[in-house]
N, CA, C and O atoms as a GROMACS GRO file, in nm:
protein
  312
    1UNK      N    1   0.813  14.590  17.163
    1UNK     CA    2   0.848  14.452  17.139
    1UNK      C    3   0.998  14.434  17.154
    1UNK      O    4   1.074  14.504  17.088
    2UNK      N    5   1.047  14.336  17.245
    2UNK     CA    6   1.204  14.297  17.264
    2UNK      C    7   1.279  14.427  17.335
    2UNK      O    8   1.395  14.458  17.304
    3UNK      N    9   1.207  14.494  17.425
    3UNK     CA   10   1.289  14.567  17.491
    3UNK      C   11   1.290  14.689  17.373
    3UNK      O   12   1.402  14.725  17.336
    4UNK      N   13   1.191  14.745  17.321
    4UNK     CA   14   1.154  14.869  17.271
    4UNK      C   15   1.235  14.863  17.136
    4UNK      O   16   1.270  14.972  17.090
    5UNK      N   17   1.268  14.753  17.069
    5UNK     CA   18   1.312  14.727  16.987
    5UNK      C   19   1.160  14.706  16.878
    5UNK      O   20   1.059  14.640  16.904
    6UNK      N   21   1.187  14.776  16.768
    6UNK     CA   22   1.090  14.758  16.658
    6UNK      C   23   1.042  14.625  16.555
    6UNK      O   24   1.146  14.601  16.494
    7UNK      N   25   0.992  14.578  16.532
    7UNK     CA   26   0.997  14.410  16.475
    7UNK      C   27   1.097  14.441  16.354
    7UNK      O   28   1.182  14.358  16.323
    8UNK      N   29   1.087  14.558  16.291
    8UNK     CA   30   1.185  14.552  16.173
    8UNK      C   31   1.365  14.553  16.231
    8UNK      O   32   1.462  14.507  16.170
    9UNK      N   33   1.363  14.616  16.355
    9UNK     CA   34   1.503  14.616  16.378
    9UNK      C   35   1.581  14.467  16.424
    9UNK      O   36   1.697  14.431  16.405
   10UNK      N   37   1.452  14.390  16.502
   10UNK     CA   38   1.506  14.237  16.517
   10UNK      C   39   1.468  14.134  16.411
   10UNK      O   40   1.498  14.014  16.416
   11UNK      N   41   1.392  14.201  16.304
   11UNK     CA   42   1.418  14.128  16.179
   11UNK      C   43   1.540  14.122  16.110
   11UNK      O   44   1.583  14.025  16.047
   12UNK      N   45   1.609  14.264  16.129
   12UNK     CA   46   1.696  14.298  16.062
   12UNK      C   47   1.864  14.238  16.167
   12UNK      O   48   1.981  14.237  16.130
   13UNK      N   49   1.816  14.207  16.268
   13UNK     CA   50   1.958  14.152  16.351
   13UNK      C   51   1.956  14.016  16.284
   13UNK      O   52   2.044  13.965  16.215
   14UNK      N   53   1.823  13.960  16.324
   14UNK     CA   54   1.810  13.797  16.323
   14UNK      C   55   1.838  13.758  16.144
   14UNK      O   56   1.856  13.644  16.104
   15UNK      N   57   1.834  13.873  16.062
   15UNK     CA   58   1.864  13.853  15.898
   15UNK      C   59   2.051  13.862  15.871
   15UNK      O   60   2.122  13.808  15.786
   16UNK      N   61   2.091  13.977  16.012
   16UNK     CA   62   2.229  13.950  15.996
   16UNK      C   63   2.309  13.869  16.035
   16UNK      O   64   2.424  13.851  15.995
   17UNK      N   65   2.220  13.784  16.163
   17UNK     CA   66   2.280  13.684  16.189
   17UNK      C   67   2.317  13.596  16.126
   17UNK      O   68   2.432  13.552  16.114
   18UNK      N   69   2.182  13.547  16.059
   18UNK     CA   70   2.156  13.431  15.989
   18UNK      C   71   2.263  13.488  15.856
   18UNK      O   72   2.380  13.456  15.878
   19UNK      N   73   2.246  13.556  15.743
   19UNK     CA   74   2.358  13.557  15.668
   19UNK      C   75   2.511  13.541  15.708
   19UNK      O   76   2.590  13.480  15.637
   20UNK      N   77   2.555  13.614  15.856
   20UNK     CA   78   2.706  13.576  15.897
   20UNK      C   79   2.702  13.415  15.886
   20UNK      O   80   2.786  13.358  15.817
   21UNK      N   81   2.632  13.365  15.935
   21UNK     CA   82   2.640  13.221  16.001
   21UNK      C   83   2.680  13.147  15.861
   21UNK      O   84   2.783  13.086  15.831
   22UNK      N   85   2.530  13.183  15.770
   22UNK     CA   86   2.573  13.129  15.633
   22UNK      C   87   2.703  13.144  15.521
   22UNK      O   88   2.740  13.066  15.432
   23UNK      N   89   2.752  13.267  15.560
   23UNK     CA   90   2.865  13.287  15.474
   23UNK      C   91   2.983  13.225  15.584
   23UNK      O   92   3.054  13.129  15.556
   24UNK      N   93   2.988  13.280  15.681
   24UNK     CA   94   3.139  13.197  15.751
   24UNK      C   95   3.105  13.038  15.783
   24UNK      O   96   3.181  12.972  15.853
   25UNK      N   97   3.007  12.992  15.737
   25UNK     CA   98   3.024  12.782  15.712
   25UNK      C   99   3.089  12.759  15.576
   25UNK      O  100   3.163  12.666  15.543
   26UNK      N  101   3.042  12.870  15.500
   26UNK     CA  102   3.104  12.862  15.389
   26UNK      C  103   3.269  12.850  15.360
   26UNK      O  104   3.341  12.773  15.297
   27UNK      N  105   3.290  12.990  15.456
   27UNK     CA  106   3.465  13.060  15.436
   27UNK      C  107   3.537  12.962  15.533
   27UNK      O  108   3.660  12.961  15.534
   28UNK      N  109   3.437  12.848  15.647
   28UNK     CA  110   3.524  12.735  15.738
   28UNK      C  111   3.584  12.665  15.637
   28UNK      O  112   3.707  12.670  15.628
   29UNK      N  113   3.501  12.581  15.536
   29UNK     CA  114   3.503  12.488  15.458
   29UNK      C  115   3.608  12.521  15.365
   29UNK      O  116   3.681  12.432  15.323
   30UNK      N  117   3.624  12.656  15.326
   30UNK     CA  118   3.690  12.730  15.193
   30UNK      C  119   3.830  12.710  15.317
   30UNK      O  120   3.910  12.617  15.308
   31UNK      N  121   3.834  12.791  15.400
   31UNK     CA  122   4.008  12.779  15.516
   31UNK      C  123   4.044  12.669  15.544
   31UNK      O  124   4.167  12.659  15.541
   32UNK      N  125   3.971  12.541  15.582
   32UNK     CA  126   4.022  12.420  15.630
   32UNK      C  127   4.055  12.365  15.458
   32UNK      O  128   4.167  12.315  15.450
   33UNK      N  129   3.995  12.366  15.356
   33UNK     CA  130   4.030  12.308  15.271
   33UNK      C  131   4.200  12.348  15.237
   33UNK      O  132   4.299  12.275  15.233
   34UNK      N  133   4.185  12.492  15.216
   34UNK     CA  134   4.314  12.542  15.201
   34UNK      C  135   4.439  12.499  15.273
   34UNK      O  136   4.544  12.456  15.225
   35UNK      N  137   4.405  12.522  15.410
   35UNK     CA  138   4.462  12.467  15.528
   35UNK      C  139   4.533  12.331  15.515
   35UNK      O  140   4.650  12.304  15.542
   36UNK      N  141   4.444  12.257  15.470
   36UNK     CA  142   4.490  12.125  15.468
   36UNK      C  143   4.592  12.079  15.375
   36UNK      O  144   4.682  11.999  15.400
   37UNK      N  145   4.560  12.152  15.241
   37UNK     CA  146   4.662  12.187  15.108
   37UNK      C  147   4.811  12.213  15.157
   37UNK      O  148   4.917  12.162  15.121
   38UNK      N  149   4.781  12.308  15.249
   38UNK     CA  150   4.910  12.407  15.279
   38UNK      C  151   4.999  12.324  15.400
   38UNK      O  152   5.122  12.324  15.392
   39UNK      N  153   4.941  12.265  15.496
   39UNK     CA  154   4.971  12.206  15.613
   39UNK      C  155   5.000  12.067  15.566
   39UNK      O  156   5.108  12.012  15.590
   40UNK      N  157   4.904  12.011  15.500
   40UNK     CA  158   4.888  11.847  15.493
   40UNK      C  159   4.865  11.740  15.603
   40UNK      O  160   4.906  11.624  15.604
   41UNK      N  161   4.804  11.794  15.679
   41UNK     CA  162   4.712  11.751  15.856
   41UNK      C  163   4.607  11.823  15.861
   41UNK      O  164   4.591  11.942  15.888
   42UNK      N  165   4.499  11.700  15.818
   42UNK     CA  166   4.331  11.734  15.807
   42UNK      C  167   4.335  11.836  15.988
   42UNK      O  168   4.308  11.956  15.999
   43UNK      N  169   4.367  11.761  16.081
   43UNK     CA  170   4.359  11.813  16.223
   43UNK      C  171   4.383  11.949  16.229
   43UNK      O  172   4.297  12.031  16.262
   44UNK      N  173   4.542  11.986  16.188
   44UNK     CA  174   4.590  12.122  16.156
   44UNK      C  175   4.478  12.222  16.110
   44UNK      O  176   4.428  12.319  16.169
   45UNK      N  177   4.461  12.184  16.021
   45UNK     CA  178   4.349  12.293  15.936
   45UNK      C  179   4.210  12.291  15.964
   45UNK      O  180   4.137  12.384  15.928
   46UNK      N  181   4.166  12.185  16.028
   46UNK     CA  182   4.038  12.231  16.093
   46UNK      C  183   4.049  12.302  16.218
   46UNK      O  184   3.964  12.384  16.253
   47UNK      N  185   4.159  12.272  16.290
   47UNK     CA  186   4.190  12.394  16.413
   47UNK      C  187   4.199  12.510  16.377
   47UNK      O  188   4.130  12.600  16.427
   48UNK      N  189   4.305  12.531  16.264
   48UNK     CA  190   4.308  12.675  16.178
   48UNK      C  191   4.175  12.736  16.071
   48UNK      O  192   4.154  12.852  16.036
   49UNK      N  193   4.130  12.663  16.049
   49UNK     CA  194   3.964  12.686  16.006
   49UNK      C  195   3.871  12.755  16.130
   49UNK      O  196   3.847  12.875  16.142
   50UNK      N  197   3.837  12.672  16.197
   50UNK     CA  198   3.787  12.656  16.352
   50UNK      C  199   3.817  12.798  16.417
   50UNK      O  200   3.718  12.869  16.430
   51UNK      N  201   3.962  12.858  16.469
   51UNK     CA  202   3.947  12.979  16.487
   51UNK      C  203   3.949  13.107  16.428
   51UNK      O  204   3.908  13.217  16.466
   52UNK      N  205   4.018  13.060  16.301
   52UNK     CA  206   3.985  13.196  16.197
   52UNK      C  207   3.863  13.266  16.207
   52UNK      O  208   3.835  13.380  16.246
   53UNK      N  209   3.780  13.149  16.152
   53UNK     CA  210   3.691  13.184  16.154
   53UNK      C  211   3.588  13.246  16.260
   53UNK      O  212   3.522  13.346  16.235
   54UNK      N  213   3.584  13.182  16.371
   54UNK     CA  214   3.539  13.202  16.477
   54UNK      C  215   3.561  13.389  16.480
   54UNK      O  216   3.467  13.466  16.462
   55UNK      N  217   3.666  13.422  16.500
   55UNK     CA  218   3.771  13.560  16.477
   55UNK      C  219   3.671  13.629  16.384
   55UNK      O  220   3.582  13.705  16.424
   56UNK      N  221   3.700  13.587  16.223
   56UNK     CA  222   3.667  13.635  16.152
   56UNK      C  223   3.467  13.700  16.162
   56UNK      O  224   3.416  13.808  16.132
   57UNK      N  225   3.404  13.560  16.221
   57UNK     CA  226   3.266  13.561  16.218
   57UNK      C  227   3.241  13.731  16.346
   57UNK      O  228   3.199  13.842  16.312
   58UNK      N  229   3.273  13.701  16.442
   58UNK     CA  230   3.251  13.854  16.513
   58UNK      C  231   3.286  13.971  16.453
   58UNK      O  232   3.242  14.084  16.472
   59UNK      N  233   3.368  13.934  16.381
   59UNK     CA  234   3.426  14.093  16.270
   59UNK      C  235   3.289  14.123  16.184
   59UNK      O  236   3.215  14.221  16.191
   60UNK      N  237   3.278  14.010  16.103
   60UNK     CA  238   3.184  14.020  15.999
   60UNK      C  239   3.007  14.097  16.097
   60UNK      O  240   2.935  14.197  16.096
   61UNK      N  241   3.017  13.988  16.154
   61UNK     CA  242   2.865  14.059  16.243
   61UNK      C  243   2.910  14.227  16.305
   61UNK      O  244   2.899  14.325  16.231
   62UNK      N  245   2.934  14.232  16.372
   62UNK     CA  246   2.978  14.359  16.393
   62UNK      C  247   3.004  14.485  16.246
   62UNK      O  248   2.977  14.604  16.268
   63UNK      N  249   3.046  14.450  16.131
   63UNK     CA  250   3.083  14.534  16.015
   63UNK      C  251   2.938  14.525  15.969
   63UNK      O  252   2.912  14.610  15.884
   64UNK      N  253   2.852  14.459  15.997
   64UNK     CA  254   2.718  14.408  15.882
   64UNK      C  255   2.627  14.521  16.001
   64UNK      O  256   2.568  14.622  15.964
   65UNK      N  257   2.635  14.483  16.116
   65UNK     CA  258   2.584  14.607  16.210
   65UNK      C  259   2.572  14.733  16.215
   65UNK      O  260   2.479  14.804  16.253
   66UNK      N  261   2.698  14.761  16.163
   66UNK     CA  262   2.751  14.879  16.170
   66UNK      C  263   2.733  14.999  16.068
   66UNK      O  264   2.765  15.118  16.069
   67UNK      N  265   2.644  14.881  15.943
   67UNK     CA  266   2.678  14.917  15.789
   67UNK      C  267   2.530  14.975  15.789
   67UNK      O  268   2.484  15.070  15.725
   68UNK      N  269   2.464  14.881  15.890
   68UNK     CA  270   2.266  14.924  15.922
   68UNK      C  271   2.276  15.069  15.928
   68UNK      O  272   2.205  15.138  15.856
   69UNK      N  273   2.393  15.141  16.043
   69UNK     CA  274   2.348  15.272  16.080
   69UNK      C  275   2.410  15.402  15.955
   69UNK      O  276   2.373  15.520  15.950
   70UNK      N  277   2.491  15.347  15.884
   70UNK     CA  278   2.499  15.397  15.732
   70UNK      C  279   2.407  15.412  15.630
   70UNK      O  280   2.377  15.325  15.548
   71UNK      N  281   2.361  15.531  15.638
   71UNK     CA  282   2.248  15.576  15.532
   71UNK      C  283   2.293  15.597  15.394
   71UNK      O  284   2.213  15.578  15.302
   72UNK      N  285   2.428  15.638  15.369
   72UNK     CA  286   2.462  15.666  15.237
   72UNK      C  287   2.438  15.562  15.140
   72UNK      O  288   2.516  15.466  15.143
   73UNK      N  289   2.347  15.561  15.056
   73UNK     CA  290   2.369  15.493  14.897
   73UNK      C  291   2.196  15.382  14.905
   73UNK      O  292   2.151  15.299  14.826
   74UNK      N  293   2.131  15.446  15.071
   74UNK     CA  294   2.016  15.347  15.068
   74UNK      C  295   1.937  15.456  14.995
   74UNK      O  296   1.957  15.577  14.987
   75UNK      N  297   1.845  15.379  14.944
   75UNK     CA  298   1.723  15.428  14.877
   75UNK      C  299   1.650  15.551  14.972
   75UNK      O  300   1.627  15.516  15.088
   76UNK      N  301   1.612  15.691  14.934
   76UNK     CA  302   1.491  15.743  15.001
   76UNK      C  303   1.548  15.808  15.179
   76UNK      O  304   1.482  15.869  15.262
   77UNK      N  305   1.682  15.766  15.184
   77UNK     CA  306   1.784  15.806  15.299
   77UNK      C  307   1.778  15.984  15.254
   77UNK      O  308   1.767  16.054  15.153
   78UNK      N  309   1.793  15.999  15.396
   78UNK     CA  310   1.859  16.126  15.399
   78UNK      C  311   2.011  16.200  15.367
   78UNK      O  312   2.026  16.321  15.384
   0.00000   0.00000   0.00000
């Protein structure tokens, strides 16, 4: 299934996706607010929201990926 991919392993992408997505709408909202504090130009800080994050969101997916092939501290791991 999906190019010899297991249903649990594209459960487990499409679960990391979906959490990045959900936490960096969060950390947009949390940077542009700040942003705007700090700058005082709504525009400013949604640009600086906008690519932080963007930045930030490939980091996060990639670290959440990466953390899958880390066995230490899972249950019943080797």
């Amino acid at each position: 299934m999906f190019g010899g991919l297991s249903s649990t392993a594209v459960h487990s992408r499409r679960r990391a996706l979906a959490k990045t997505l959900c936490y960096r709408l969060v950390m947009v909202t949390i940077t542009v607010f700040v942003a705007w504090l700090v700058v005082g130009d709504l525009s400013d800080a949604v640009n600086i929201g906008l690519v932080t994050n963007v930045v930030k969101t490939g980091t996060y997916y990639a670290y959440e990926r990466l953390w899958d092939h880390v066995r230490w501290g899972v249950s019943g791991a080797a």
